[in-house]
N, C-alpha and C positions, 0 to 999 in steps of 0.2 A: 504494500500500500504506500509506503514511504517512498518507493523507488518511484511509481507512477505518477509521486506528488511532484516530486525531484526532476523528471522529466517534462514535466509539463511545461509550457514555454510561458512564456510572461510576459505581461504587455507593459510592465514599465521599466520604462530607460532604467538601466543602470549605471553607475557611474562613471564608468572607464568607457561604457558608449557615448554619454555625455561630453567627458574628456575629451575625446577622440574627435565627434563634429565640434566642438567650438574649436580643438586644434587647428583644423581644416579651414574654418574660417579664419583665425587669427593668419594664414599662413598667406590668405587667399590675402589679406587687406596688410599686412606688412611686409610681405616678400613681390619685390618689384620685379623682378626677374619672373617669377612665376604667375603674375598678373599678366605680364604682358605675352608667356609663353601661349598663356588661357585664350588673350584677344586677339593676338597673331592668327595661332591656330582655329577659331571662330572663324575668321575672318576670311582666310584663305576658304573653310568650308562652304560659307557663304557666297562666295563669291564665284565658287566653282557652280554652286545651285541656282544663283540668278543669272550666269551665263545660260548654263543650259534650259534654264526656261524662256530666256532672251531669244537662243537659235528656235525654237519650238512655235515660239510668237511670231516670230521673224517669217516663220515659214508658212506658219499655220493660222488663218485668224481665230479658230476654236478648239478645243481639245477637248475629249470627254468629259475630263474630271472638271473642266470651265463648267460645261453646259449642266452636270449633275448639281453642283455645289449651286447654282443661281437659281436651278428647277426646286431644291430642296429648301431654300432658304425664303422663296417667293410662294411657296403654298401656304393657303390661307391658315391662318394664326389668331384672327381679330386687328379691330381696328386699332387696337393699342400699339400692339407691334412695330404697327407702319410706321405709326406717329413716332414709336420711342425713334426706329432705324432714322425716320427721317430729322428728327430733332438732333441725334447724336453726328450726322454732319453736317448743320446746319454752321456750329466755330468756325469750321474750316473751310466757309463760300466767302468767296470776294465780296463784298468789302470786309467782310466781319473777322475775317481772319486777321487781317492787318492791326483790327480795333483788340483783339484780343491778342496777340504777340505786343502792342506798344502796353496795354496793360498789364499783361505780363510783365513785360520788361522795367516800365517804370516800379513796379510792384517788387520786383526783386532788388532792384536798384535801391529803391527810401528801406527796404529789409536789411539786404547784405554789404552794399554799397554798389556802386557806379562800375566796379571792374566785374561784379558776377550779372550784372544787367548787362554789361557788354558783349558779357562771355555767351548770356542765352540769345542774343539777339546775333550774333558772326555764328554762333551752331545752328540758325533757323537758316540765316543765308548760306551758309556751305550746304544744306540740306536742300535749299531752293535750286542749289544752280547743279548739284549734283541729278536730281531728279529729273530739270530740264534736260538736261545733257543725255541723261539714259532715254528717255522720252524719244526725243528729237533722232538718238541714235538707231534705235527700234522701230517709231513707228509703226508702233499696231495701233489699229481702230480701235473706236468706243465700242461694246457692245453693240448690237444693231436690235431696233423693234421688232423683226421680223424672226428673232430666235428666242429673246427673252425680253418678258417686261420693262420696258426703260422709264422708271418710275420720276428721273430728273434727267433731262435733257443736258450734256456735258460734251462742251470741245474741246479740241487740245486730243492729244494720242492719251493712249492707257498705261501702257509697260514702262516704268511701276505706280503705283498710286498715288498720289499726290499727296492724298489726306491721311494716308494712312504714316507714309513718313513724315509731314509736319506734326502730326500729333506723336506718334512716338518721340520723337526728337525734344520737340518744344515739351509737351507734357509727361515725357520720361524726364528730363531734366527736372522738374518741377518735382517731380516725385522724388529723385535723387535727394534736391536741397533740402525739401520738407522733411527727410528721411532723416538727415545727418545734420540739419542744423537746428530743427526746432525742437521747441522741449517737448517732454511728452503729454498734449492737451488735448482737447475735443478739436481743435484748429486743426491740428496737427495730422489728425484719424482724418477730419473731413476733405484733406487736399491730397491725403493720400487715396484715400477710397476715389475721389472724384478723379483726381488724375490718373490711376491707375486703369479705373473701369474706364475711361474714354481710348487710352492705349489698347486695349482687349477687345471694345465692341465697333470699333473705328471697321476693321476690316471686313466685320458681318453686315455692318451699315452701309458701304459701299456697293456689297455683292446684291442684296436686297434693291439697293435703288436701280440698279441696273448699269452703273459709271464703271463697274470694275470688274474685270473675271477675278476667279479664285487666284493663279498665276499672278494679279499684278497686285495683288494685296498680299502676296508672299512674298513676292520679292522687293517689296514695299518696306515689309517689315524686317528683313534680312539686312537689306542695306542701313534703313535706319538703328536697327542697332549693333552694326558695325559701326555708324559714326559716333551714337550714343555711349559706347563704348570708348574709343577713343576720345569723348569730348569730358566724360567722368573720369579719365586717367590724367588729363589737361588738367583738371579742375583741383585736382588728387595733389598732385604736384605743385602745382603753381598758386590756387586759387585761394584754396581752403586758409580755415585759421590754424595755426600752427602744431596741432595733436594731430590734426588730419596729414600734415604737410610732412609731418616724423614718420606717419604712419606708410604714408606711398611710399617717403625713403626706406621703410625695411626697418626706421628707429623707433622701437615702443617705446613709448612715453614715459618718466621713472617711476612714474604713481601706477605701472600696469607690467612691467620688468617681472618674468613669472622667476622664482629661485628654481 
């Protein structure tokens, strides 16, 4: 009876498991070399998967798994649905998008100062021009009426998404800051939850309206957090206040030195 008990598995952490993931993390946030070994390696993955969906677009203006994913996500649900998909890319239509990055910007600015407003504002525009570039390079069409519901009318080519990378980028950022530099408040929960769930439903919002195949909301989100990546190691290094800045160099702080 005592062996049966002994065998039996158990659902709480134990200590040396405990140990073991926050190790991983401390190694993950103070070892520089192994950070960037993390985003390197991302990055190249990435870049190899939005290629080959590039050659595929490039060739193809539809794929299965486009048509599937747009037929799956456009059958009826209720009226709420429509509204949440269509409200969730409403930030990111011209003009509104601009109204919300300057207040953004200004926001983080009177917060953090004048160098992390600068910093979110040159990571929207390297994300602008990055997108145009891929865009322009591809040239695949907008979804068309005649295969799936096009619930908002969008010009401009598809591959990669547009909205999908300004909200990663700009509202991953947001998430980052919130993350690492406010205290822990009800503030704190509500710009995490808000920016986060806009990051996550940006790309179900697009495929629903009908502006976006599956394909350019993937490779949407691929690139944007390869820049997001490198724009929080930027920030790591250079930007942060000084516990953060010991911490990208690989120096724990003396109040956190383990014996």
């Amino acid at each position: 009876m005592n062996k049966q008990e002994d065998s039996s598995p158990t659902l709480v952490e134990t200590a040396p498991e405990r140990d073991q993931r926050f190790r991983q993390l401390r190694r993950l946030v103070y070892d520089e070399r192994y950070r960037l070994r993390l985003l390197i390696g991302f990055s190249l993955l990435a870049f190899a998967v939005v290629a080959a969906l590039a050659a595929i677009s490039y060739l193809y203006q539809t794929v299965p798994f486009d048509l599937a994913t747009t037929y799956e996500l456009q059958e009826p649900r209720g009226a709420w649905f429509g509204q949440l998909m269509v409200a969730l890319s409403w930030p990111g239509n011209l003009p509104w998008s601009l109204v919300v990055v300057g207040t953004g910007t200004i926001a983080v600015g009177l917060w953090l100062g004048w160098k992390e407003g600068a910093f979110l504002l040159a990571a929207i525009g390297v994300q602008g021009i990055i997108n145009t570039l891929v865009k322009t390079m591809v040239g695949r069409p907008r979804p068309s009426s005649d295969l799936v519901d096009v619930l908002r009318e969008v010009s401009g080519n598809s591959f990669p998404s547009g909205h999908v990378m300004f909200y990663t980028v700009f509202f991953g950022l947001i998430f980052f800051l919130a993350l690492t530099r406010l205290p822990r408040t009800l503030l704190r929960w509500i710009v995490l939850l808000v920016s986060g769930g806009l990051v996550v439903l940006i790309g179900p919002s697009r495929i629903f309206l009908g502006a976006h195949w599956l394909s350019d909301v993937v490779a949407g989100y691929l690139l944007s957090f390869v820049l997001l990546g490198f724009a929080i190691e930027f920030h790591l290094r250079y930007l942060g206040p000084v516990v953060v800045k010991e911490k990208a160099k690989g120096t724990p702080p003396p109040d956190r030195v383990e014996p």
